[in-house]
N, C-alpha and C positions, 0 to 999 in steps of 0.2 A: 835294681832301682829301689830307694828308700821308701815306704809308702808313702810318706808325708808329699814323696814328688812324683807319685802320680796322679795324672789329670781325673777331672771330673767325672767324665764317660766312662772308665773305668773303673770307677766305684760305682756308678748307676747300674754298669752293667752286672757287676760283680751282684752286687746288691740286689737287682733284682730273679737273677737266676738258683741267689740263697732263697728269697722268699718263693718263689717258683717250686724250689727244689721242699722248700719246706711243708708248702700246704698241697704241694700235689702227693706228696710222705705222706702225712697224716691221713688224705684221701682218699691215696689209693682201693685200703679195703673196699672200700664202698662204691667203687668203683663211678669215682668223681674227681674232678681236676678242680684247680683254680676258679679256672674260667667259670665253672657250674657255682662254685662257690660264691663268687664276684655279681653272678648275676641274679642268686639268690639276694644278696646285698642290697643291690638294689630295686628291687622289688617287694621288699620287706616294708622298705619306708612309701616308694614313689612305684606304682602301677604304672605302667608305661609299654607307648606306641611303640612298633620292630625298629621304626626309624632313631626314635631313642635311645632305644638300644643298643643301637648298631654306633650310634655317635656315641655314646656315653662307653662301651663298652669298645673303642675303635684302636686306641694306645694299646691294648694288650694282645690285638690279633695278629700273630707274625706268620712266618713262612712253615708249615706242616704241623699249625695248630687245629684242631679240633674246629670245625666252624661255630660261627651262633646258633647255625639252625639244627645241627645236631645236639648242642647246649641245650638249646631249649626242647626240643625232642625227648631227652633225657629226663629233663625236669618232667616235661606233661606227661610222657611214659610214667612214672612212677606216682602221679599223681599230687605232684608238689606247684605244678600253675598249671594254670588254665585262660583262657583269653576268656575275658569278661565283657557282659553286653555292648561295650563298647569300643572292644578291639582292641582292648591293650593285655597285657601279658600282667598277669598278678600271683600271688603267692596263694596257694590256697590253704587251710587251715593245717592241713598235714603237712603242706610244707612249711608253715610256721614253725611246726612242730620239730619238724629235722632241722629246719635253721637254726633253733635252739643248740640240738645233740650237735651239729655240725658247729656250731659256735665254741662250744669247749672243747673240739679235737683242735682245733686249730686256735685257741688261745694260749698255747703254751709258745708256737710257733710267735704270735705275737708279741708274746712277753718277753721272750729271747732276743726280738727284736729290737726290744725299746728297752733292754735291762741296761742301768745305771747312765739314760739320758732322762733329764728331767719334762718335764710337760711344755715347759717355755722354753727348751732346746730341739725339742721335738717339731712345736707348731712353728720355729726359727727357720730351722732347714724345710719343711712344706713348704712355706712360702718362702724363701730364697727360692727353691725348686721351681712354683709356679711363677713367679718371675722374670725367672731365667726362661722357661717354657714362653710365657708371655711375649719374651722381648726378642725370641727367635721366629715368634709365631706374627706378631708386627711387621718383620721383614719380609715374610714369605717366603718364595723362592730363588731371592738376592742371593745365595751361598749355593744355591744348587749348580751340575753342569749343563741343565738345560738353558739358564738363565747367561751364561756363556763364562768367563773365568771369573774362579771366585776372588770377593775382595772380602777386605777384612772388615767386623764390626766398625773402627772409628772410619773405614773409609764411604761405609754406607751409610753410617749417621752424616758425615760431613756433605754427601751428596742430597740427601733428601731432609736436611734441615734446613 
């Protein structure tokens, strides 16, 4: 099959098992995956409740991944967060500090990523992406087998419009 004719899923998946494959590489030494990396991300900007966490961080947890609470286990072991007076999970200054050192092992991984697509081809495909995410997340579970045989997108838009 030409690439140009395969489908979507297959580059997403493709796609993201490169990035996976990539920043867990750079990682490895230091004995850190994605996921620690991911959730250093977000805690860097936004301190945040488990429950946050757990939604914000819910797309990336699959079948014989690492959990959250070892993730974060990891982090507070080494001294990089801490739960702060009001229960949410934050960065502490040392781990400011490796999120730095951790930020240039894995910006090459980034820049390989994004080499010779411009900034408005980039934020093009995010949103096409969250879009598409959006208007599968609308339907719910209209395409599932629980919901009983699946129909197609125009046959569920022509139902519930």
């Amino acid at each position: 099959m030409n690439p140009a004719e395969k489908p979507i899923g297959y580059w997403l998946k493709c796609l993201d098992r490169l990035i996976e494959d990539g920043i867990d590489g750079v990682l490895h030494d230091e004995g850190l995956s994605r996921r620690h990396w991911q959730l250093m991300n977000l805690l860097r900007t936004n301190p945040a409740d488990p429950a946050a966490i757990a939604e914000s961080m819910r797309p990336f947890w699959g079948e014989g991944e690492v959990g959250l609470d070892d993730v974060v286990r990891g982090l507070t072991r080494r001294g990089w967060a801490r739960r702060g007076n009001d229960g949410r999970l934050e960065l502490t200054l040392q781990g400011e500090t490796a999120h730095g050192e951790i930020t240039a092992k894995v910006q090459p991984v980034r820049d390989a990523l994004t080499d010779g697509i411009t900034t408005e081809e980039y934020v093009a495909v995010v949103d096409t992406l969250r879009h598409m995410a959006d208007n599968l997340a609308k339907v719910g579970g209209a395409f599932s087998h629980a919901s009983g045989p699946r129909q197609s997108v125009a046959q569920h838009r022509a139902e519930h419009s």
